[in-house]
PQR file with spaces between the fields and no chain letter, atoms N, CA, C, O and H, PARSE charges and radii, in Angstrom:
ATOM       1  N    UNK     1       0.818   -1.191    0.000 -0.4000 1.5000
ATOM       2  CA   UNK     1       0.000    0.000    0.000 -0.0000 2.0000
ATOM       3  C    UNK     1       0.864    1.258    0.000  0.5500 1.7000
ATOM       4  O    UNK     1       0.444    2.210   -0.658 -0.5500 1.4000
ATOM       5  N    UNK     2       2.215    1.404    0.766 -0.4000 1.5000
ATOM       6  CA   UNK     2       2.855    2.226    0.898 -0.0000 2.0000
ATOM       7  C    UNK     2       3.565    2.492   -0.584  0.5500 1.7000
ATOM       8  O    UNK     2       3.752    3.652   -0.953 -0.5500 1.4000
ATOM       9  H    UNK     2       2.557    0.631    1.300  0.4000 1.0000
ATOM      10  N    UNK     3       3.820    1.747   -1.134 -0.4000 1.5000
ATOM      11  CA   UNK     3       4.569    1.793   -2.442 -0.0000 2.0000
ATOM      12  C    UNK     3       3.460    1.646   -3.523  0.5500 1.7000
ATOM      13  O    UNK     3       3.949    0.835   -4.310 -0.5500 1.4000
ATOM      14  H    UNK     3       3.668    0.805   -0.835  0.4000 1.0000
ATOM      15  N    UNK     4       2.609    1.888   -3.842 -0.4000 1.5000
ATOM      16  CA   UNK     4       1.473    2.161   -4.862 -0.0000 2.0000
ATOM      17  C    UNK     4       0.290    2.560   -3.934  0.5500 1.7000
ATOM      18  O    UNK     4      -0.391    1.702   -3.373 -0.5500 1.4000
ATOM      19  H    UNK     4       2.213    2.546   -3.203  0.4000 1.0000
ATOM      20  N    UNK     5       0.050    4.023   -3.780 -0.4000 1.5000
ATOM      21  CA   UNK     5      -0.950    4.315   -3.305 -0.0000 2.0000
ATOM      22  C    UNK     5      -2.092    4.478   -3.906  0.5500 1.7000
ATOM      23  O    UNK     5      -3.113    4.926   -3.384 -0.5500 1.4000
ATOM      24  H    UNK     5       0.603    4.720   -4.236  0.4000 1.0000
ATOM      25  N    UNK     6      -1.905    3.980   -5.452 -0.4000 1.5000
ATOM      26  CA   UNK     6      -3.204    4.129   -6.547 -0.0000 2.0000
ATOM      27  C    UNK     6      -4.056    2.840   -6.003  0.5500 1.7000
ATOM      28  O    UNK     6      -5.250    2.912   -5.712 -0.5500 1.4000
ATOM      29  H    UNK     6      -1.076    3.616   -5.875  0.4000 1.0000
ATOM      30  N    UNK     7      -3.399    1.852   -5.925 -0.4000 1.5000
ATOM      31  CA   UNK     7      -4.228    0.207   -5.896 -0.0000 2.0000
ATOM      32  C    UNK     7      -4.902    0.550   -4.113  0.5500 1.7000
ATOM      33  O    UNK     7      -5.962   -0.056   -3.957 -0.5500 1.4000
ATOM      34  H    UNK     7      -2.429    1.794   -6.162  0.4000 1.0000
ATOM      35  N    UNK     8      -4.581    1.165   -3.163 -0.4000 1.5000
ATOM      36  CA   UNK     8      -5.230    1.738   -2.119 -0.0000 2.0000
ATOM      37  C    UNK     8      -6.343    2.729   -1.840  0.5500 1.7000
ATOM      38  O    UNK     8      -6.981    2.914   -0.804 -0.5500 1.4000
ATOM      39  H    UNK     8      -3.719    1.658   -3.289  0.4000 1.0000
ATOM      40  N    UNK     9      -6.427    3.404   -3.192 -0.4000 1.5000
ATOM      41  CA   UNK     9      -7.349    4.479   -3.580 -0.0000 2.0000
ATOM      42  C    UNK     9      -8.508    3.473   -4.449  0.5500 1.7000
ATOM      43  O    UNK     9      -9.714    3.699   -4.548 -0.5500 1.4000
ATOM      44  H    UNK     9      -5.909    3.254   -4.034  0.4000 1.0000
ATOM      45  N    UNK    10      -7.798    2.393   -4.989 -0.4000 1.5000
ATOM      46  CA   UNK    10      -9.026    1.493   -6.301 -0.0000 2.0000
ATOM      47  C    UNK    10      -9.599    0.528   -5.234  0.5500 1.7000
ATOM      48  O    UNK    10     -10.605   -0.111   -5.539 -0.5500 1.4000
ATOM      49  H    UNK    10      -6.818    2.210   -4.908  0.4000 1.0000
ATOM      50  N    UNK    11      -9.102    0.385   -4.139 -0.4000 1.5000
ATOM      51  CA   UNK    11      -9.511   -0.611   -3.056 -0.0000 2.0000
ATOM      52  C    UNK    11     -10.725    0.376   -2.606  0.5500 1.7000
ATOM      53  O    UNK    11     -11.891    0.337   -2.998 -0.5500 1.4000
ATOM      54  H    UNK    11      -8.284    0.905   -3.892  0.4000 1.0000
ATOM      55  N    UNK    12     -10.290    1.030   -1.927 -0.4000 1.5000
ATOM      56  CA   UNK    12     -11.469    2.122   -1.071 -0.0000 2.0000
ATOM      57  C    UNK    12     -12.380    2.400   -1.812  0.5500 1.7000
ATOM      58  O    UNK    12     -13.492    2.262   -1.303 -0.5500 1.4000
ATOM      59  H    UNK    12      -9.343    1.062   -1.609  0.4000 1.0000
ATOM      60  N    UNK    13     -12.339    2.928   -3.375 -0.4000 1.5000
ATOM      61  CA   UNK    13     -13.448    3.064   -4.385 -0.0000 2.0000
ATOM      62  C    UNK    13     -14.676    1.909   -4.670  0.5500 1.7000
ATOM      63  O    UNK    13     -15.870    2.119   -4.885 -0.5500 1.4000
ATOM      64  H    UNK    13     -11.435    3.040   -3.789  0.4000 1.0000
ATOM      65  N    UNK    14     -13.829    0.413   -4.582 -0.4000 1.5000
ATOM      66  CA   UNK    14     -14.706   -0.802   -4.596 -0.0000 2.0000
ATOM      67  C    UNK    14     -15.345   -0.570   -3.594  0.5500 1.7000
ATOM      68  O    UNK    14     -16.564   -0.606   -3.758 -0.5500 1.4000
ATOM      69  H    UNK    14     -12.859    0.242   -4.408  0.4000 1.0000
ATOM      70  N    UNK    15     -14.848   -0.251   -2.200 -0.4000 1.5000
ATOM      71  CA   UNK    15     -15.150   -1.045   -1.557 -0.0000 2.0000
ATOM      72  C    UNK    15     -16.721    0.220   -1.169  0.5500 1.7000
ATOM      73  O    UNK    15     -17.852   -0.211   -0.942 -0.5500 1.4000
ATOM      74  H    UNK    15     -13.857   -0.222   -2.067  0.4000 1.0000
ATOM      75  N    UNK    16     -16.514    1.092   -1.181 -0.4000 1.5000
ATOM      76  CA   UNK    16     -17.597    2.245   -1.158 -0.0000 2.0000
ATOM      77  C    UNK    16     -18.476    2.051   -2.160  0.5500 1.7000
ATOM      78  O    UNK    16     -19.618    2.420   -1.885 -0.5500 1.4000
ATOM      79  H    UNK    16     -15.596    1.441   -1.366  0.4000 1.0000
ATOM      80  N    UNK    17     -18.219    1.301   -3.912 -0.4000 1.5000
ATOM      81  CA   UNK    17     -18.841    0.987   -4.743 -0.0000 2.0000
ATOM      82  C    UNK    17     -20.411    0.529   -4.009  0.5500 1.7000
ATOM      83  O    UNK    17     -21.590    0.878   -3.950 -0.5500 1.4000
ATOM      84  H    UNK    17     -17.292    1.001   -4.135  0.4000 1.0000
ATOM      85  N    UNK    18     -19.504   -0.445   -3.552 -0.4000 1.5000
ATOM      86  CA   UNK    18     -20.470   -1.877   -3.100 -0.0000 2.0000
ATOM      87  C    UNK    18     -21.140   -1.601   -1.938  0.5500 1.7000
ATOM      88  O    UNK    18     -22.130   -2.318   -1.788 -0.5500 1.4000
ATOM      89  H    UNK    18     -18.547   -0.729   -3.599  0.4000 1.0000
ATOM      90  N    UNK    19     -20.906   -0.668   -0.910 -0.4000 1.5000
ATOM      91  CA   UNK    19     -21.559   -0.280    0.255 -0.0000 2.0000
ATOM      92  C    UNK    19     -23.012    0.372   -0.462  0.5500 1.7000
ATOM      93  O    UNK    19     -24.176    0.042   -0.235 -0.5500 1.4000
ATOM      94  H    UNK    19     -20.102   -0.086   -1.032  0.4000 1.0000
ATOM      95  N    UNK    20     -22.500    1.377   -1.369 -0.4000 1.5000
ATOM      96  CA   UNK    20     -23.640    2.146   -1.870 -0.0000 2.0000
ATOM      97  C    UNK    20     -24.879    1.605   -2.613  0.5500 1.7000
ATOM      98  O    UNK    20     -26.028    2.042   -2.671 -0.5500 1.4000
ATOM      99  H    UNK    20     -21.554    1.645   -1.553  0.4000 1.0000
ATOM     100  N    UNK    21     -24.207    0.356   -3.247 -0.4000 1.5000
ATOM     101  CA   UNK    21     -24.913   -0.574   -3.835 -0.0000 2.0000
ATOM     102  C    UNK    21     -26.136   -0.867   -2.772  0.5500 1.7000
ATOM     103  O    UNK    21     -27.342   -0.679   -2.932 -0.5500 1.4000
ATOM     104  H    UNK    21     -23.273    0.002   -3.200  0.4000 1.0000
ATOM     105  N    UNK    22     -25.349   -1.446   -1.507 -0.4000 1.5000
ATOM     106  CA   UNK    22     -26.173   -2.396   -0.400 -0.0000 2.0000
ATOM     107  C    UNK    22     -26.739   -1.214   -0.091  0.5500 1.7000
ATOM     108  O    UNK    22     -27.940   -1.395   -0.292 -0.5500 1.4000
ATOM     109  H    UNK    22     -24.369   -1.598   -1.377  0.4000 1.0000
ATOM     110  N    UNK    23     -26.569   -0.066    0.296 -0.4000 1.5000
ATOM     111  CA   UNK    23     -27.874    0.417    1.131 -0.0000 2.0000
ATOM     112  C    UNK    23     -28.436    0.935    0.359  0.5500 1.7000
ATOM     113  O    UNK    23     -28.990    1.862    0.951 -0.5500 1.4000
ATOM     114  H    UNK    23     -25.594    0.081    0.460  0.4000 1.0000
ATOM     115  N    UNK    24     -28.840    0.989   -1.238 -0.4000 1.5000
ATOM     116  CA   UNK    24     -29.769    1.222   -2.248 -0.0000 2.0000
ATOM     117  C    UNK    24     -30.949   -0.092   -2.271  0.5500 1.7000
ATOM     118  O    UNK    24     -32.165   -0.092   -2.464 -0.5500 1.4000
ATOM     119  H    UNK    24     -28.390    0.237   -1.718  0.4000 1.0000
ATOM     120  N    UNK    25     -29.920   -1.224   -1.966 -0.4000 1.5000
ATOM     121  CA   UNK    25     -30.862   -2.672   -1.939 -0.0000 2.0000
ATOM     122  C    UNK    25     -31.827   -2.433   -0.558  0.5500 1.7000
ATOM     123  O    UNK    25     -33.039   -2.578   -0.720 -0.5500 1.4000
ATOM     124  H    UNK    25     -28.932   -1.224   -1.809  0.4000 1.0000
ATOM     125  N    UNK    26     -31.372   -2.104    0.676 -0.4000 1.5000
ATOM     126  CA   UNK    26     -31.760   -2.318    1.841 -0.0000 2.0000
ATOM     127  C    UNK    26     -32.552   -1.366    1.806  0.5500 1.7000
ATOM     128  O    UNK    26     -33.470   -1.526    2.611 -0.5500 1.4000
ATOM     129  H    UNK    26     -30.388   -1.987    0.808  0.4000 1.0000
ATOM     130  N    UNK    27     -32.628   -0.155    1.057 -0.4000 1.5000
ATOM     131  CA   UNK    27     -33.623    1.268    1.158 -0.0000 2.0000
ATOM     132  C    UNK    27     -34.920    0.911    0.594  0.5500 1.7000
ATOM     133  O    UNK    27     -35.994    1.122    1.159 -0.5500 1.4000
ATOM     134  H    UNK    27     -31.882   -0.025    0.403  0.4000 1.0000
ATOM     135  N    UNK    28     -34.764    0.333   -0.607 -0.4000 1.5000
ATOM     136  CA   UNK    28     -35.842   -0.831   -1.608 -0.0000 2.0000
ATOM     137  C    UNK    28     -36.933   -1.977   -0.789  0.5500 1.7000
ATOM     138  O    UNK    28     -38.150   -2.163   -0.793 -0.5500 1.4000
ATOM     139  H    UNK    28     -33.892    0.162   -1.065  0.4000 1.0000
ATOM     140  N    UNK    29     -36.032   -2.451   -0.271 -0.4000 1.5000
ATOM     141  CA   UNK    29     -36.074   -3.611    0.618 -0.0000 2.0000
ATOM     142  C    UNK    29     -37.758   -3.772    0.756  0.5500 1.7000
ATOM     143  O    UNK    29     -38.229   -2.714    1.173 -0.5500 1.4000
ATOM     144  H    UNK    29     -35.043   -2.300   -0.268  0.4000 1.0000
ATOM     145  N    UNK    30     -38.737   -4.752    0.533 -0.4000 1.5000
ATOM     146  CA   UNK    30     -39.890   -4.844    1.541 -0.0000 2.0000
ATOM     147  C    UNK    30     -40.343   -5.224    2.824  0.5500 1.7000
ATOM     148  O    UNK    30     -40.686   -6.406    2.817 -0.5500 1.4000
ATOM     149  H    UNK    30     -38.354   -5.612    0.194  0.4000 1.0000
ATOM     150  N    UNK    31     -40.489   -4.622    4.032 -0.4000 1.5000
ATOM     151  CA   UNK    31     -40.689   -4.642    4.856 -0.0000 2.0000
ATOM     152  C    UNK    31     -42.248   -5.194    5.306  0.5500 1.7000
ATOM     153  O    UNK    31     -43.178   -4.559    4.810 -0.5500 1.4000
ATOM     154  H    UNK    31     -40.210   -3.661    4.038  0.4000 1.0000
ATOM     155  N    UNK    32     -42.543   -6.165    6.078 -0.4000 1.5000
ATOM     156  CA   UNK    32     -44.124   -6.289    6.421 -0.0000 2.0000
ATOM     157  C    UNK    32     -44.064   -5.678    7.669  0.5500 1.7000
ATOM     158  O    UNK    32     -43.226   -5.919    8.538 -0.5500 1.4000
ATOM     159  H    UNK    32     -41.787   -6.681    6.481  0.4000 1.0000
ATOM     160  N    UNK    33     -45.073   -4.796    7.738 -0.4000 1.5000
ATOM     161  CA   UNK    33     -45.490   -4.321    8.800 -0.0000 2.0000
ATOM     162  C    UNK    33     -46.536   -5.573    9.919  0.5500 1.7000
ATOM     163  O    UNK    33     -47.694   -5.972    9.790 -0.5500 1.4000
ATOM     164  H    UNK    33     -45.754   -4.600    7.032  0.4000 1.0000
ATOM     165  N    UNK    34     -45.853   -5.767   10.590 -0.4000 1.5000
ATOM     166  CA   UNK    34     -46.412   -7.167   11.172 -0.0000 2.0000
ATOM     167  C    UNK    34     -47.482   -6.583   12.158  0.5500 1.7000
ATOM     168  O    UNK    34     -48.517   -7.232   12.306 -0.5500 1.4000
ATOM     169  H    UNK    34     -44.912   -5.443   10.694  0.4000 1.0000
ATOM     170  N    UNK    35     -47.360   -5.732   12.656 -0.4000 1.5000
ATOM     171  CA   UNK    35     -48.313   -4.720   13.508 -0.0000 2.0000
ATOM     172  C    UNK    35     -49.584   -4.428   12.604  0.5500 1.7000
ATOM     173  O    UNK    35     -50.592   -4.488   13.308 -0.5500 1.4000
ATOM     174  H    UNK    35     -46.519   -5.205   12.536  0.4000 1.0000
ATOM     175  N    UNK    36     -49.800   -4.209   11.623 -0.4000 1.5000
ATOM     176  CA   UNK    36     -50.719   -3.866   10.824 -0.0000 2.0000
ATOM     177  C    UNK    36     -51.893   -5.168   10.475  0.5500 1.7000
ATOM     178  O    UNK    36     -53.123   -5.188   10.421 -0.5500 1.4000
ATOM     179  H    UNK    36     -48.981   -4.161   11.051  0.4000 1.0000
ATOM     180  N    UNK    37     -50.641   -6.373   10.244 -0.4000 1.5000
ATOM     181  CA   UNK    37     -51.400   -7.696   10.015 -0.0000 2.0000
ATOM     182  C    UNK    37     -51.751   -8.439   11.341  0.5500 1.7000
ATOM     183  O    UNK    37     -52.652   -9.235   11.605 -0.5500 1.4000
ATOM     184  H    UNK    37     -49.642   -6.357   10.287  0.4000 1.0000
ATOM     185  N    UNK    38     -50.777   -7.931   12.058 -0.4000 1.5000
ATOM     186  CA   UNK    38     -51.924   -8.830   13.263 -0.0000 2.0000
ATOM     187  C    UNK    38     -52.964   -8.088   13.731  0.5500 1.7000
ATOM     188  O    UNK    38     -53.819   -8.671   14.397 -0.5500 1.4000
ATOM     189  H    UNK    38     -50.046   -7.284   11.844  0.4000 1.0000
ATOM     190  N    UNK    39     -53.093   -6.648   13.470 -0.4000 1.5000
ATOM     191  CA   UNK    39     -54.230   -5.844   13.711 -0.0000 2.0000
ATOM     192  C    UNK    39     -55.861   -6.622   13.101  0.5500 1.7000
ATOM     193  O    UNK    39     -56.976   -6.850   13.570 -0.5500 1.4000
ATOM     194  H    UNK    39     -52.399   -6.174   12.928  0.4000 1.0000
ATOM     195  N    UNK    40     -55.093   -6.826   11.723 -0.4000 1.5000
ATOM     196  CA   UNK    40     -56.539   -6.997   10.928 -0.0000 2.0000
ATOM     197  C    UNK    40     -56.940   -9.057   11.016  0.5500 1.7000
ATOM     198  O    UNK    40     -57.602   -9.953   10.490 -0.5500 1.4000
ATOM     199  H    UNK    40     -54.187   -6.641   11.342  0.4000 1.0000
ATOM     200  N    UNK    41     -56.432   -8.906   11.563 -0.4000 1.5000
ATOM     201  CA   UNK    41     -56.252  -11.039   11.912 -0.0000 2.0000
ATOM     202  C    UNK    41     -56.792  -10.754   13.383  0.5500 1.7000
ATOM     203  O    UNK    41     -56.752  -11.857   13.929 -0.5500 1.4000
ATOM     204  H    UNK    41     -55.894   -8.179   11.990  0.4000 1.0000
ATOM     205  N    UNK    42     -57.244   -9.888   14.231 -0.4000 1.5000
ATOM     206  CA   UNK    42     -57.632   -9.919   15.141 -0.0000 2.0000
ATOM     207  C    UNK    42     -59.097  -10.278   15.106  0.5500 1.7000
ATOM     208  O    UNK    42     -59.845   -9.769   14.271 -0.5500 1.4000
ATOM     209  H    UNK    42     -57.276   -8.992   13.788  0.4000 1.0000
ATOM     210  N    UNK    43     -59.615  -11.360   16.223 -0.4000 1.5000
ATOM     211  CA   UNK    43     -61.363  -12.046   15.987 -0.0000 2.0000
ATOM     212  C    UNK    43     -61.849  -10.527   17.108  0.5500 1.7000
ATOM     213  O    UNK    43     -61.190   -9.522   17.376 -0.5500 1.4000
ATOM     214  H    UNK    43     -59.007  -11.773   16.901  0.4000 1.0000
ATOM     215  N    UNK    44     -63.157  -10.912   17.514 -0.4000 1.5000
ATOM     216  CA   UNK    44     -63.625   -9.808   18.623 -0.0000 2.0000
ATOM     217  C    UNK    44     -63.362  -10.615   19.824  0.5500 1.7000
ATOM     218  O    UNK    44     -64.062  -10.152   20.724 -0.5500 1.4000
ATOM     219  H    UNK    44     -63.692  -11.728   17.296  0.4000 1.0000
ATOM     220  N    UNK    45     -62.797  -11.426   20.167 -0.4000 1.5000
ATOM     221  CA   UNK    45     -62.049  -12.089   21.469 -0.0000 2.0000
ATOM     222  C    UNK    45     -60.786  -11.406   21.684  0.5500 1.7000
ATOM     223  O    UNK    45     -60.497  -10.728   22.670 -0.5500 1.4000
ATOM     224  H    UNK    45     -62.228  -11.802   19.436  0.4000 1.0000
ATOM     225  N    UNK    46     -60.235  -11.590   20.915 -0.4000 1.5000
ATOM     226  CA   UNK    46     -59.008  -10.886   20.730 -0.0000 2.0000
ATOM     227  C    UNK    46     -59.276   -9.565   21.226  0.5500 1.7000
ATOM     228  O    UNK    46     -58.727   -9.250   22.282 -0.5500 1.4000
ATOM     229  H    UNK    46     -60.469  -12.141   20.115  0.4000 1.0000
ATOM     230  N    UNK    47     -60.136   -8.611   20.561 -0.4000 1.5000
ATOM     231  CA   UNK    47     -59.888   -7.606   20.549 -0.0000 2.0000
ATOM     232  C    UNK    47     -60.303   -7.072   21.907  0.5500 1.7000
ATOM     233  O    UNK    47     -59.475   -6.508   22.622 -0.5500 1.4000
ATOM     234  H    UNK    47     -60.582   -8.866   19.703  0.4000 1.0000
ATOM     235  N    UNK    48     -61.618   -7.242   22.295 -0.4000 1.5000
ATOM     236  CA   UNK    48     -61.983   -7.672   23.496 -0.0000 2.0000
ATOM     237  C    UNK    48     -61.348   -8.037   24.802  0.5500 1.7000
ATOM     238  O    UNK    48     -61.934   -7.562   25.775 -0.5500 1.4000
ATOM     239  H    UNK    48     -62.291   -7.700   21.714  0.4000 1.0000
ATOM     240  N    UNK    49     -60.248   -8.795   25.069 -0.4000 1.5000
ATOM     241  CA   UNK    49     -58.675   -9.089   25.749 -0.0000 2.0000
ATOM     242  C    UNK    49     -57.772   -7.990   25.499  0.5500 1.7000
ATOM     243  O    UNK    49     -57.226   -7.403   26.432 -0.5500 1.4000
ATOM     244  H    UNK    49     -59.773   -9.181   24.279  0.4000 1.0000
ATOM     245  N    UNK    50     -57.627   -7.750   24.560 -0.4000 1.5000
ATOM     246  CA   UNK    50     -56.831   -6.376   24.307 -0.0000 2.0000
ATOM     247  C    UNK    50     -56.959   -5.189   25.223  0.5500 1.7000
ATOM     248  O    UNK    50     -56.106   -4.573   25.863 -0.5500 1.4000
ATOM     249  H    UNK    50     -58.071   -8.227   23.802  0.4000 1.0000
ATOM     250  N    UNK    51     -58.526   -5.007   25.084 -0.4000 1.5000
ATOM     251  CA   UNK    51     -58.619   -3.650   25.533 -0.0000 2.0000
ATOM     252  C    UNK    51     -58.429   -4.243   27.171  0.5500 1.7000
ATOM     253  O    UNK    51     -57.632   -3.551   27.806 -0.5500 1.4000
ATOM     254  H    UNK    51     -59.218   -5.507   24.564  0.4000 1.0000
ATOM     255  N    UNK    52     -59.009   -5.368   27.931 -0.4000 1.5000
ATOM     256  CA   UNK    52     -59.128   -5.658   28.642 -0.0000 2.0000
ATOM     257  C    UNK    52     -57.914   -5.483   29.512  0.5500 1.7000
ATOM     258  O    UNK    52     -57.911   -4.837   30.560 -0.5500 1.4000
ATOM     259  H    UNK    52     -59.656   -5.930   27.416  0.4000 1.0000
ATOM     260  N    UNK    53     -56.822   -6.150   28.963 -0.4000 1.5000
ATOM     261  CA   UNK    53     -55.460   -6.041   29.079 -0.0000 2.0000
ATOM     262  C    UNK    53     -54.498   -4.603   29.253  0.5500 1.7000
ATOM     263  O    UNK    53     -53.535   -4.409   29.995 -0.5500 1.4000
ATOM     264  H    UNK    53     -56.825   -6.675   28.112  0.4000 1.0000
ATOM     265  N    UNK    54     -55.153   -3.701   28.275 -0.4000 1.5000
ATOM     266  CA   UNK    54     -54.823   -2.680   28.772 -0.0000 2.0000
ATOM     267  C    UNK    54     -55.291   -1.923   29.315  0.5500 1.7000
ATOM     268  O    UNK    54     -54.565   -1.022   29.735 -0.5500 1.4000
ATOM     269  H    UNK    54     -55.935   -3.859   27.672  0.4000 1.0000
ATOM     270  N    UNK    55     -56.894   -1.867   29.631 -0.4000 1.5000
ATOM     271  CA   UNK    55     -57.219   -1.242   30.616 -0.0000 2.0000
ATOM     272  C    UNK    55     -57.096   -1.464   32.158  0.5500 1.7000
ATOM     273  O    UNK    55     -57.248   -0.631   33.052 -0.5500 1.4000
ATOM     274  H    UNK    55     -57.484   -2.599   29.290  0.4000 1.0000
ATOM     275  N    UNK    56     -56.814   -2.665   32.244 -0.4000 1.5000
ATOM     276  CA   UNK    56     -56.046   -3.256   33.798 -0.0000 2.0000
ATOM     277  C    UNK    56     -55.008   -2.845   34.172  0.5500 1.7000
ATOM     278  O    UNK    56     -54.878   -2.756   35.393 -0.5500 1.4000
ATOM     279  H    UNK    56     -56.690   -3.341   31.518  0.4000 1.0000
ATOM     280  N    UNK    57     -54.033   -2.494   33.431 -0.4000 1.5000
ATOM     281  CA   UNK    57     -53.078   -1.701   33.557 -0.0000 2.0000
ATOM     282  C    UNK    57     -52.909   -0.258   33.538  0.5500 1.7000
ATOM     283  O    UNK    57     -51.787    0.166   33.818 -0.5500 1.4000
ATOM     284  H    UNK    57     -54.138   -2.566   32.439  0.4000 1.0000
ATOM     285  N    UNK    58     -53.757    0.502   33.279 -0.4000 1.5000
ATOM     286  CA   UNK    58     -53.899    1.818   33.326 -0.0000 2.0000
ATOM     287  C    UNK    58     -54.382    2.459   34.914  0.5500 1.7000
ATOM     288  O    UNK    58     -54.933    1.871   35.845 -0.5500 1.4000
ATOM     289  H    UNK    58     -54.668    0.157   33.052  0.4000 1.0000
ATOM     290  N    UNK    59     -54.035    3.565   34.820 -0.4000 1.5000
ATOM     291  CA   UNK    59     -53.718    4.528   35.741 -0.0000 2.0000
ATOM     292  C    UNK    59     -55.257    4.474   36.277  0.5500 1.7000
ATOM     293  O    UNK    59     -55.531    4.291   37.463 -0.5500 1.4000
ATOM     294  H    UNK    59     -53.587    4.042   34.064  0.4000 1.0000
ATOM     295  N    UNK    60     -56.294    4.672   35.174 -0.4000 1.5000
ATOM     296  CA   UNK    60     -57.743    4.570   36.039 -0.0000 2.0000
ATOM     297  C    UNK    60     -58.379    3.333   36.448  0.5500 1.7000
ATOM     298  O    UNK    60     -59.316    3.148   37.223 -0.5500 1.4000
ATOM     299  H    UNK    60     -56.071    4.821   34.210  0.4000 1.0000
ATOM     300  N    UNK    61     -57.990    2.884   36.072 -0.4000 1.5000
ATOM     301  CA   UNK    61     -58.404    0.707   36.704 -0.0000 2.0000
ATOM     302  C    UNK    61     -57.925    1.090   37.947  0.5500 1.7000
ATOM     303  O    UNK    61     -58.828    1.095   38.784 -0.5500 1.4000
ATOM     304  H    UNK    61     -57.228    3.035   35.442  0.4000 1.0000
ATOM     305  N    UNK    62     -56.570    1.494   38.487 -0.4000 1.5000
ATOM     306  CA   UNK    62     -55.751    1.755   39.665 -0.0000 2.0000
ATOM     307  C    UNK    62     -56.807    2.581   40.371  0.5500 1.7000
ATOM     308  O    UNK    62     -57.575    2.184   41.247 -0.5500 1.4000
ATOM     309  H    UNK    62     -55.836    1.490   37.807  0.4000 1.0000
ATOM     310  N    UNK    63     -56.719    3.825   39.835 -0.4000 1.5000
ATOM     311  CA   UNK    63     -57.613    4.836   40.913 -0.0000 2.0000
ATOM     312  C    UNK    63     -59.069    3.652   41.060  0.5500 1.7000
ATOM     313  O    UNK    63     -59.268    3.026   42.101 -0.5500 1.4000
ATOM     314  H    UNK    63     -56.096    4.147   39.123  0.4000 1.0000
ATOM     315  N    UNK    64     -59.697    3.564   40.197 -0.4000 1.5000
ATOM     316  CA   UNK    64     -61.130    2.647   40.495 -0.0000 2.0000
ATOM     317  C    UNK    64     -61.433    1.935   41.750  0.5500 1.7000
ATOM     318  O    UNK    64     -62.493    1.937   42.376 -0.5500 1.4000
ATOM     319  H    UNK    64     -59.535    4.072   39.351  0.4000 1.0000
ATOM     320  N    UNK    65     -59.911    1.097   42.111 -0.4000 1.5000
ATOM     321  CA   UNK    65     -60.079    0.041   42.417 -0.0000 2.0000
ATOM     322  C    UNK    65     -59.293    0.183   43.879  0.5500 1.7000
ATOM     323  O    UNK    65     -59.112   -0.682   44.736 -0.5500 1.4000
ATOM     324  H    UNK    65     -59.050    1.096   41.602  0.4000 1.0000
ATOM     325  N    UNK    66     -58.896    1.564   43.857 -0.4000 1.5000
ATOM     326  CA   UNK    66     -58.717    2.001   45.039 -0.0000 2.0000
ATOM     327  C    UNK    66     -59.430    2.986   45.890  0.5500 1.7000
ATOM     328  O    UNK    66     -59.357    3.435   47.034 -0.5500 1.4000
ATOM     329  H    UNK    66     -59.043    2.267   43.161  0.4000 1.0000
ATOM     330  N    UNK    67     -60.051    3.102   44.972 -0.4000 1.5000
ATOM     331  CA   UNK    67     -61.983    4.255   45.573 -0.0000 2.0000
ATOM     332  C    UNK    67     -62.497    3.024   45.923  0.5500 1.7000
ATOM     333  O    UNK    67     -62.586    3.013   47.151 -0.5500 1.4000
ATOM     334  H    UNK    67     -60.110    2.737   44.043  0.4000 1.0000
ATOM     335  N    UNK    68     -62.941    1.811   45.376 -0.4000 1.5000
ATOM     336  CA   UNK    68     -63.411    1.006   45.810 -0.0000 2.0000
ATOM     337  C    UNK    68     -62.767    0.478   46.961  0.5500 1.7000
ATOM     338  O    UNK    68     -63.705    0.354   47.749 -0.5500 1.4000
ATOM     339  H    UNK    68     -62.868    1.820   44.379  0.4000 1.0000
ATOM     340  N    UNK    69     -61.905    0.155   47.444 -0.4000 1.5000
ATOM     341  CA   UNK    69     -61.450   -0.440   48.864 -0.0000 2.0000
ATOM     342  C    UNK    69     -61.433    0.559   49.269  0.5500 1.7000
ATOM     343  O    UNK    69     -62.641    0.719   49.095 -0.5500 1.4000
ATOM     344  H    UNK    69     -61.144    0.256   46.804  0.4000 1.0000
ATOM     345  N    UNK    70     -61.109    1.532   49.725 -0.4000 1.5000
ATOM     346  CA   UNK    70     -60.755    2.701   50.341 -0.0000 2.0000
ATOM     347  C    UNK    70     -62.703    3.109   51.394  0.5500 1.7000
ATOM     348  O    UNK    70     -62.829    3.531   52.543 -0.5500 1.4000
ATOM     349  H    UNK    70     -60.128    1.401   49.867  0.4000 1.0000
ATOM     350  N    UNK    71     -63.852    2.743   50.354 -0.4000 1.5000
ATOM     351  CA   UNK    71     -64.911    2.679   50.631 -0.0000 2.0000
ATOM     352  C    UNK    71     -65.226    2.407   51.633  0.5500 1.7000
ATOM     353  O    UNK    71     -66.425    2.346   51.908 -0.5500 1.4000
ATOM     354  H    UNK    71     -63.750    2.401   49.420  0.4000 1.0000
C-alpha cells in the first residue's frame, strides 16, 4: 500500500462501490409491517382481551379500584 498508493485508492473506491450498492438494496427492501397484520387477523375475542389487558393496567383501573377499597 505504501509503495502504490493508486491500488489503495481502487480498493477504497470498490469497496464504497459496493456499500452504496447495499444500502440502495436495503432502502428498496420490503418490509411487512407485522403490527398492521396482526391488527386486521384480530377475531372480537381478541380484541376484546386487548382492551381488557390494557385497561387493567392503566392509571384509572388503579384509581377505580382504590376508591373502591378505600370505601
Amino acid at each position: 500500500m505504501k509503495k502504490t498508493p493508486e491500488a489503495a485508492l481502487h480498493l477504497l473506491g470498490g469497496m464504497a462501490e459496493r456499500m452504496d450498492r447495499a444500502g440502495r438494496q436495503l432502502e428498496y427492501a420490503p418490509v411487512l409491517n407485522l403490527n398492521g397484520i396482526e391488527k386486521d387477523n384480530l377475531t372480537l375475542g381478541d380484541r376484546i382481551a386487548k382492551w381488557v389487558a390494557q385497561f387493567a393496567g392503566s392509571p384509572a383501573f388503579l384509581g377505580l379500584h382504590a376508591a373502591a377499597f378505600l370505601s
